[in-house]
C-alpha positions in Angstrom: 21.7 2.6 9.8 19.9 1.8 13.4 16.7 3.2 11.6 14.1 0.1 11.5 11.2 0.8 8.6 8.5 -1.0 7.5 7.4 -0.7 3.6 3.6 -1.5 3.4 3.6 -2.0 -0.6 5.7 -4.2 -1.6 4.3 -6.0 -5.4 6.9 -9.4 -4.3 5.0 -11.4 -7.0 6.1 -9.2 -9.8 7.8 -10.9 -12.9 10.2 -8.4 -11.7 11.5 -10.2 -9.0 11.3 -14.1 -10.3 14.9 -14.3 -11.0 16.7 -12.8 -7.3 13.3 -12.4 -4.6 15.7 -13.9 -2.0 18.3 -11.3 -2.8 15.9 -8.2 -3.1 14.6 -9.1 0.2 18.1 -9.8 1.4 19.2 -6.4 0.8 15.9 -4.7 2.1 16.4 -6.0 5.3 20.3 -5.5 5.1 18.8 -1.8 4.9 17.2 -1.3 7.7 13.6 -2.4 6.3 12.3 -4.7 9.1 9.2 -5.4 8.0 6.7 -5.5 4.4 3.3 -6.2 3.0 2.9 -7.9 0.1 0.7 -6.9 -1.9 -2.4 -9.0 -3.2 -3.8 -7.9 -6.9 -6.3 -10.9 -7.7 -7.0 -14.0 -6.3 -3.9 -15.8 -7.5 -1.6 -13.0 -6.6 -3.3 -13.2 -2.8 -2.6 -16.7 -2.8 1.3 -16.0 -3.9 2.0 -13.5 -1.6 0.6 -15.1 1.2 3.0 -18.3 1.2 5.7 -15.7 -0.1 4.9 -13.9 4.0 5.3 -17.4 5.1 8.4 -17.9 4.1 10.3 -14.7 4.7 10.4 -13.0 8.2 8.9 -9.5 8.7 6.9 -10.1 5.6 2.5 -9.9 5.8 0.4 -9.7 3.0 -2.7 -8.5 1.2 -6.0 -10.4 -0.4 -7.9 -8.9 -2.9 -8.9 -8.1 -6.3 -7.6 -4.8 -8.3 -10.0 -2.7 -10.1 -7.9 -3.5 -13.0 -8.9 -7.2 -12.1 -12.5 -6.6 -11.2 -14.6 -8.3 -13.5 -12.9 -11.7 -12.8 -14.5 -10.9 -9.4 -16.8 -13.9 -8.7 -18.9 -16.0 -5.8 -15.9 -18.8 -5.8 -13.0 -15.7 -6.2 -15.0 -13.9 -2.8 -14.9 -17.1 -0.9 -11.3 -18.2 -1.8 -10.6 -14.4 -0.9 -12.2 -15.2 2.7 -10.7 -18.0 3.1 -7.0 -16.5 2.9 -8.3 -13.4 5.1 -8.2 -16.2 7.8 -4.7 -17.4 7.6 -2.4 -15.3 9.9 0.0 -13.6 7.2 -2.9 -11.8 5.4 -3.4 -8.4 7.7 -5.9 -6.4 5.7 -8.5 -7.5 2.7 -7.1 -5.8 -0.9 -5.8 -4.3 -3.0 -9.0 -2.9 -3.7 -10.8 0.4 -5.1 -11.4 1.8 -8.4 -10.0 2.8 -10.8 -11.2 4.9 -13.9 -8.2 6.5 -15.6 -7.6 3.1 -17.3 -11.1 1.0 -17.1 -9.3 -2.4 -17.9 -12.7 -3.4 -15.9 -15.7 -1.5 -16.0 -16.7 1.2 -13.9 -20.1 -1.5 -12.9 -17.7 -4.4 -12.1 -15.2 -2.0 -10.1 -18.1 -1.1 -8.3 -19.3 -4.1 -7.6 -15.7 -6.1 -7.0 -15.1 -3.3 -4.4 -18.1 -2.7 -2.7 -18.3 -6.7 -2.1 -14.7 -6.5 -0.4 -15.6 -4.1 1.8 -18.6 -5.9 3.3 -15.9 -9.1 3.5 -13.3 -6.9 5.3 -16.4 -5.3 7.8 -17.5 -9.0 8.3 -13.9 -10.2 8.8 -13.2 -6.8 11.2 -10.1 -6.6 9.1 -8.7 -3.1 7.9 -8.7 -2.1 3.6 -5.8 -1.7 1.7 -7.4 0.9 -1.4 -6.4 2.1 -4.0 -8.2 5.3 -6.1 -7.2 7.1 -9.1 -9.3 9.5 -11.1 -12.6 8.1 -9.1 -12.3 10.2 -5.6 -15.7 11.0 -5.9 -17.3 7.6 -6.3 -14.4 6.2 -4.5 -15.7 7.9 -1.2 -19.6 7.5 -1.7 -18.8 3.7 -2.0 -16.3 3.9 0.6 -18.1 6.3 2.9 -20.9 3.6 4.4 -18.3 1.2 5.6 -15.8 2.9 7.6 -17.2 3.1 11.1 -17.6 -0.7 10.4 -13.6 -1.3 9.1 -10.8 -1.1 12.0 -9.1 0.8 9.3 -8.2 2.4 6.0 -5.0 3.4 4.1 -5.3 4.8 0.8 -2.0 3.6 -0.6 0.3 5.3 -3.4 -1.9 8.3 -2.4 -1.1 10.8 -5.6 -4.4 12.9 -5.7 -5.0 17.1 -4.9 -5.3 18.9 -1.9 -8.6 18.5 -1.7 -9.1 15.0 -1.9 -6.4 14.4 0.7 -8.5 16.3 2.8 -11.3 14.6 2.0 -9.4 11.2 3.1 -7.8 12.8 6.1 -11.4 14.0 7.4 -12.4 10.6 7.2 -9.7 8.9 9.2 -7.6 7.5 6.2 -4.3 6.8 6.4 -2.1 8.0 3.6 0.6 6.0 1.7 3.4 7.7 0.0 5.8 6.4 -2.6 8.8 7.7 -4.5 6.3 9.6 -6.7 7.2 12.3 -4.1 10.6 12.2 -5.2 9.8 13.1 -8.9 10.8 16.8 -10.1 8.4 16.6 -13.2 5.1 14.9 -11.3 5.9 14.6 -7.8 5.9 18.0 -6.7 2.2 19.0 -5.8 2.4 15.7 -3.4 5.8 17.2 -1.7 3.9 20.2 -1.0 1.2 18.3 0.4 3.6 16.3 2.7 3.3 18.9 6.1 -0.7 18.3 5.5 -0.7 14.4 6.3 -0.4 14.5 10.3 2.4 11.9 11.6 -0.2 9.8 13.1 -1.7 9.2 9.9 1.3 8.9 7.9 2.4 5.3 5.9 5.6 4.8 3.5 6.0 2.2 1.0 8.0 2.0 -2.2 5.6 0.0 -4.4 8.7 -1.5 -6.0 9.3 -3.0 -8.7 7.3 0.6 -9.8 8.4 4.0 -8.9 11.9 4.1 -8.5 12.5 7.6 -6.6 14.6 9.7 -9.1 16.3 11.3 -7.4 18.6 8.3 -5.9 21.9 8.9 -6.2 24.1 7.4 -8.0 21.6 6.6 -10.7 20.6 2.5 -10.1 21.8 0.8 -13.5 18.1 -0.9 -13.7 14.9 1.2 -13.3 13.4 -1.3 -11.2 12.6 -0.4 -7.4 13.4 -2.6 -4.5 12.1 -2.3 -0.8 15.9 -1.3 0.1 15.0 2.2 -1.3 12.5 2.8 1.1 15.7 4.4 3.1 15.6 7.3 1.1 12.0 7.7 0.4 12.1 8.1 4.5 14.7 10.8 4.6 13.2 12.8 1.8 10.1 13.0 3.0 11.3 13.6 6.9 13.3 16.9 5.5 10.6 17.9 3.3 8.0 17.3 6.3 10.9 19.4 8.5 11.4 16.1 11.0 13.8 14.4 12.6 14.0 11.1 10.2 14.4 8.5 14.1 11.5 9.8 14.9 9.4 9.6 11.6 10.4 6.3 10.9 8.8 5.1 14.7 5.8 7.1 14.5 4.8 5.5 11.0 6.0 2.0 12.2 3.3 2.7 15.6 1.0 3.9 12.5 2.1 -0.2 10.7 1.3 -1.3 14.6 -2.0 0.2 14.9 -3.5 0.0 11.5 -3.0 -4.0 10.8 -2.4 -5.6 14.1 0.7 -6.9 14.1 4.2 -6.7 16.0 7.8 -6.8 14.1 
C-alpha cells in the first residue's frame, strides 16, 4: 500500500499467537507495518519479547511489570528488569502504571512497582511506556516528579475524558490510540477527542491480540487482532482527524523516531 507504519503495542507473547507468530508477523509486515514494539507485562514476558525483537526484523520491545503484576514486583525482579533495559532491543522500561478499575494488585504495590520503574527508566535515561485506567489522578502525582528526568512518555491504549487527555497533553505525553476508537458503542467519546491530540504527539498501535477494530470489513472469522490491522486503525483515525493518511502515517513514525530512539 506504499504507506510504512509502525505499531507500538504489539502483546507478541500472547497465548494468542503460540500456534502462527511467524505468520501474524508475516502478514503485518506484508501490510505495510514496518516496524512493532513488543510489549513487556512482567519479568518473564520482558524477557520473551526481548529475544522475540531479536529474532524478527523491525521488531523492539518493552521491560516492565503491569499493575496487574505489581506485587510480584521485587529487588531480584528490578535488577533482572535493568539488566534487559541494557540489551539493544528493549527501547523504553514498561509496561508500567496503575491500574485501579481491577486491583489484581493493590493500590500500595502498584504504587510502589511503578514508582520504582520510573526511578530505573530516569537512571537508565530511557523513555516509559504507561499504562492508566481509572487512576489519572494518582497516576499523575506519581508520574508528575519524574518527567523532566525521562526522555519521554506515551500513555498507551489512551481511553480516558477530555480532561485527562489534557492533562497528559500539558505534560508532554504522547498519546496511544487503538481500535477502541473504532467502537460505535464505547469508542466514540475518544473519536471526538481525535482533532485534540496534536500530530506531533500522536502514536498508533493495535494492542492485538485485544481490540479488534469493529468496524473491519468483511467481519475477520476470529476476534483476535493482528498488527496487519493497524492499516485501518491509520485510515480511520486520519479521516476522523481530517488528514491526509501519507502524511499521518510519517508524522507518527517521526513521533516512533523521536520518542524511543531508534531507526526502521
Amino acid at each position: 500500500m506504499g504507506v510504512l507504519m509502525f505499531d507500538i503495542g504489539v502483546n507478541l507473547t500472547s497465548s494468542q499467537f503460540a500456534k502462527d507468530r511467524d505468520d501474524v508477523v508475516a502478514r503485518a509486515q506484508a501490510a505495510g507495518v514496518t516496524g512493532m514494539l513488543l510489549t513487556g507485562t512482567n519479568l518473564h514476558e520482558s524477557e520473551q519479547v526481548q529475544r522475540l525483537a531479536q529474532r524478527y526484523s523491525g521488531c523492539w520491545s518493552t521491560a516492565g511489570v503491569h499493575p496487574h503484576d505489581s506485587s510480584s514486583w521485587s529487588e531480584s525482579v528490578a535488577e533482572a528488569i535493568h539488566r534487559l533495559a541494557l540489551l539493544p532491543e528493549v527501547v523504553a522500561v514498561g509496561e508500567c502504571g496503575l491500574d485501579f478499575n481491577r486491583n489484581f494488585s493493590t493500590p500500595l504495590a502498584q504504587e510502589a512497582a511503578f514508582s520504582a520503574q520510573l526511578a530505573l527508566a530516569a537512571e537508565l535515561a530511557m523513555p516509559v511506556f504507561l499504562h492508566c485506567r481509572d487512576a489519572h489522578d494518582r497516576f499523575l502525582t506519581l508520574l508528575e516528579p519524574w518527567l523532566d528526568k525521562l526522555p519521554g512518555a506515551v500513555l498507551h491504549c489512551f481511553t480516558g475524558t477530555r480532561e485527562e487527555m489534557r492533562a497528559c497533553l500539558e505534560r508532554g505525553l504522547y498519546i496511544g490510540i487503538t481500535g477502541w476508537v473504532c467502537d460505535e458503542r464505547r469508542g466514540l467519546e475518544l473519536r471526538e477527542m481525535l482533532p485534540l491530540i496534536p500530530a506531533e504527539r500522536l502514536l498508533l498501535e493495535t494492542d492485538a491480540p485485544y481490540l479488534l477494530p469493529r468496524d473491519l470489513s468483511p467481519k475477520p472469522a476470529s476476534r483476535r487482532n493482528e498488527p496487519m490491522h493497524l492499516a485501518h486503525i491509520l485510515t480511520q483515525v486520519a479521516q476522523w482527524r481530517g488528514e491526509d493518511q501519507a502524511w499521518l502515517a510519517s508524522v507518527t513514525d517521526n513521533n516512533v523516531k523521536a520518542l524511543f530512539g531508534i531507526t526502521f
